[in-house]
Rosetta silent file (secondary structure, phi, psi, omega in degrees, C-alpha in Angstrom):
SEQUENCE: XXXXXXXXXXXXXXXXXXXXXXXXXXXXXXXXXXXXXXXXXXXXXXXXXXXXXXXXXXXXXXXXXXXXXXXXXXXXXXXXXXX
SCORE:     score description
SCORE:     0.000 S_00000001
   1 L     0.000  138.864  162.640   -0.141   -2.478   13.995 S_00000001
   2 L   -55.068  124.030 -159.664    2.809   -1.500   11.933 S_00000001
   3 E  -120.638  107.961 -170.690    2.441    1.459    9.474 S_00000001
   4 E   -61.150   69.938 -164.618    3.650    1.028    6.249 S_00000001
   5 E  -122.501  148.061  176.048    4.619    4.342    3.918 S_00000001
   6 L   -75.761  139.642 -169.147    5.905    4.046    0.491 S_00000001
   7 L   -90.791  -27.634 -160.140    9.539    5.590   -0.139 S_00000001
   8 L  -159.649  149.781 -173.000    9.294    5.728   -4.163 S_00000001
   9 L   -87.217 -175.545 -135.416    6.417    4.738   -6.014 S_00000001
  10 L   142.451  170.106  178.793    6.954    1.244   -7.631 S_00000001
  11 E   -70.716  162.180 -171.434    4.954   -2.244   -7.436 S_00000001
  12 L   -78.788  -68.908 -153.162    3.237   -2.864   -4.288 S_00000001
  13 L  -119.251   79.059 -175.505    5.303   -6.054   -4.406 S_00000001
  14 L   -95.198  126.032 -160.229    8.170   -5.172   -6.148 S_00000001
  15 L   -96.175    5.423 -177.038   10.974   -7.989   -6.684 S_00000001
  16 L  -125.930  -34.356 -149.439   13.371   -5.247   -8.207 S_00000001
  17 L  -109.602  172.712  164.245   12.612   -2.388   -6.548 S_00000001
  18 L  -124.090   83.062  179.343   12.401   -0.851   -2.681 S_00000001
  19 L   -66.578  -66.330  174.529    8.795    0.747   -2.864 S_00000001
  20 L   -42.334  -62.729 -146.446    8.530    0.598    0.551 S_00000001
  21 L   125.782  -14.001 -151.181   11.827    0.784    2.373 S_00000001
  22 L   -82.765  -54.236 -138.692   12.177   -2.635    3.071 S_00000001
  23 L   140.411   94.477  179.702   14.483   -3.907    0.932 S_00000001
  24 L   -31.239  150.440  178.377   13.443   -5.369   -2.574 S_00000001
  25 L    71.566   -6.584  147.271   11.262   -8.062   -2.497 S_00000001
  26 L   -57.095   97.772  168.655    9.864   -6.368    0.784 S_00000001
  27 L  -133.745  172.459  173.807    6.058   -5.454    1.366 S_00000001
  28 L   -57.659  133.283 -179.081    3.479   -4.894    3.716 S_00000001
  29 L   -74.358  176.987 -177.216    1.989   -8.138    5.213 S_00000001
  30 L   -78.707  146.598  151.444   -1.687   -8.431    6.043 S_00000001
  31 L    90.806   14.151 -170.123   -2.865   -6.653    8.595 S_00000001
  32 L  -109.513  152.798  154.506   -0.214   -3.531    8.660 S_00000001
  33 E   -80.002  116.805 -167.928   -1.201    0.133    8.006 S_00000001
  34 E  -113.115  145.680  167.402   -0.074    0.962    4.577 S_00000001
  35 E  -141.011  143.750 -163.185    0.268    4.454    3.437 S_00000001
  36 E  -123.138  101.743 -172.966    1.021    5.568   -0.045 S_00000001
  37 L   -41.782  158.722  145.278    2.853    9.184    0.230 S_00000001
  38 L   -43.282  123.089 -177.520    2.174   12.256   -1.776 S_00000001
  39 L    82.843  -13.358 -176.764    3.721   12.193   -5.166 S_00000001
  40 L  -111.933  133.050  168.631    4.335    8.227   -5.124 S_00000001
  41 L  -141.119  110.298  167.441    2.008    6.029   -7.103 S_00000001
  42 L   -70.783  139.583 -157.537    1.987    2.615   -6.309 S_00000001
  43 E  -135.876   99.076 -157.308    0.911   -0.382   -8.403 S_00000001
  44 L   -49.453  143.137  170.891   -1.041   -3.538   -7.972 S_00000001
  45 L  -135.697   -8.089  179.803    0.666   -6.377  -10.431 S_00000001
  46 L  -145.278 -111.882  176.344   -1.472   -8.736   -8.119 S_00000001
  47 L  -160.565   98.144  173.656   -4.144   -8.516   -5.015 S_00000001
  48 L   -95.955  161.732 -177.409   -3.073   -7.910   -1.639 S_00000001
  49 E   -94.664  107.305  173.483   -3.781   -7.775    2.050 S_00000001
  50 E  -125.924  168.938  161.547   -3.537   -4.828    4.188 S_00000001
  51 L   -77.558  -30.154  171.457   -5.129   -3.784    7.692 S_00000001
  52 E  -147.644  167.200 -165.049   -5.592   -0.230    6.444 S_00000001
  53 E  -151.987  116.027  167.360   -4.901    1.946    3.352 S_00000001
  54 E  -117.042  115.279  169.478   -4.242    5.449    3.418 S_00000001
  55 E  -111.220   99.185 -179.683   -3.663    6.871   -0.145 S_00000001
  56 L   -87.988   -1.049 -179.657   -2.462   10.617   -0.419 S_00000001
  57 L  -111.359  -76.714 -151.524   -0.499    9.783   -4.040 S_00000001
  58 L  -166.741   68.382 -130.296   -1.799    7.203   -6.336 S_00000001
  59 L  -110.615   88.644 -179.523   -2.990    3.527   -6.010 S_00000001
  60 E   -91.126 -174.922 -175.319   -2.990    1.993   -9.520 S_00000001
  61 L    60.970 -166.338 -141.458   -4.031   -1.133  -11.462 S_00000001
  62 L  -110.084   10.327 -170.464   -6.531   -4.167  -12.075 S_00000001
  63 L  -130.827  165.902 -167.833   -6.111   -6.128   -8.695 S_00000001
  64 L  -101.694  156.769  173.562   -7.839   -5.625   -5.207 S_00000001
  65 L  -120.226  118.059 -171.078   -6.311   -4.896   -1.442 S_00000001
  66 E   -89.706  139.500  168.636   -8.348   -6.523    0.809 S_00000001
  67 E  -133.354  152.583 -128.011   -8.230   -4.766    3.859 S_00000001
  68 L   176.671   69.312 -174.128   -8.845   -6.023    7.393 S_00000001
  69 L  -103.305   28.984  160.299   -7.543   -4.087   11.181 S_00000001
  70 L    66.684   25.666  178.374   -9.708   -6.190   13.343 S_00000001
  71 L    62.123   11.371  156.974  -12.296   -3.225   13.378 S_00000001
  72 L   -63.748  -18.442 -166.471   -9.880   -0.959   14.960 S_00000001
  73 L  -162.293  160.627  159.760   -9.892    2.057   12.829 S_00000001
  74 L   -58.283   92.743 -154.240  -11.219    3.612    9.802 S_00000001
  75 L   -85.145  -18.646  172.626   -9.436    0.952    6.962 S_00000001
  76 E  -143.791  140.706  178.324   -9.708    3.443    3.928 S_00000001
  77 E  -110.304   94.273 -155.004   -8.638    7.060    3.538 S_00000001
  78 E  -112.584  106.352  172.683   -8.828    8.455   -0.219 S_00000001
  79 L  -115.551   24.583 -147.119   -6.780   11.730    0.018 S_00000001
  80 L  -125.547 -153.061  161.844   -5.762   10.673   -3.760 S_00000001
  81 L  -157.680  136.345 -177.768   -6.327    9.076   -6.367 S_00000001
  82 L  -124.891   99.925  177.430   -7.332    5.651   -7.100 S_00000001
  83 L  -122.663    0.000    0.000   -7.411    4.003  -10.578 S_00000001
């Protein structure tokens, strides 16, 4: 699986922004290893799909990340904070 780390915090699926790295308008797909660095707080505006979640900054807002790695790994990591 592909592993995911946020460059700047920002929307998880931000249409302005490069949270990620990508590119605006670029986010992790289902089923990817997402990790959301130290110091970056990242922001739900909807409800997304990951394989895993690692948060060491800050995983905000009102919508859920379903996550789903095919039983491979341990899918959440809270080294954060999540509100």
């Amino acid at each position: 699986m592909t592993t995911r780390t946020s460059a700047t915090s920002g929307n998880w699926r931000a249409t302005d922004a490069d949270t990620w790295g990508l590119g605006a308008g670029v986010y992790p797909a289902a089923g990817e290893h997402v990790v959301i660095d130290t110091g970056h707080t990242v922001t739900l505006g909807e409800s997304n799909d990951a394989g895993s979640l690692r948060v060491n900054g800050t995983l905000a807002g009102n919508y859920t990340v379903t996550l789903n790695d095919g039983g491979q790994s341990a899918i959440l990591h809270n080294n954060g904070t999540i509100n």
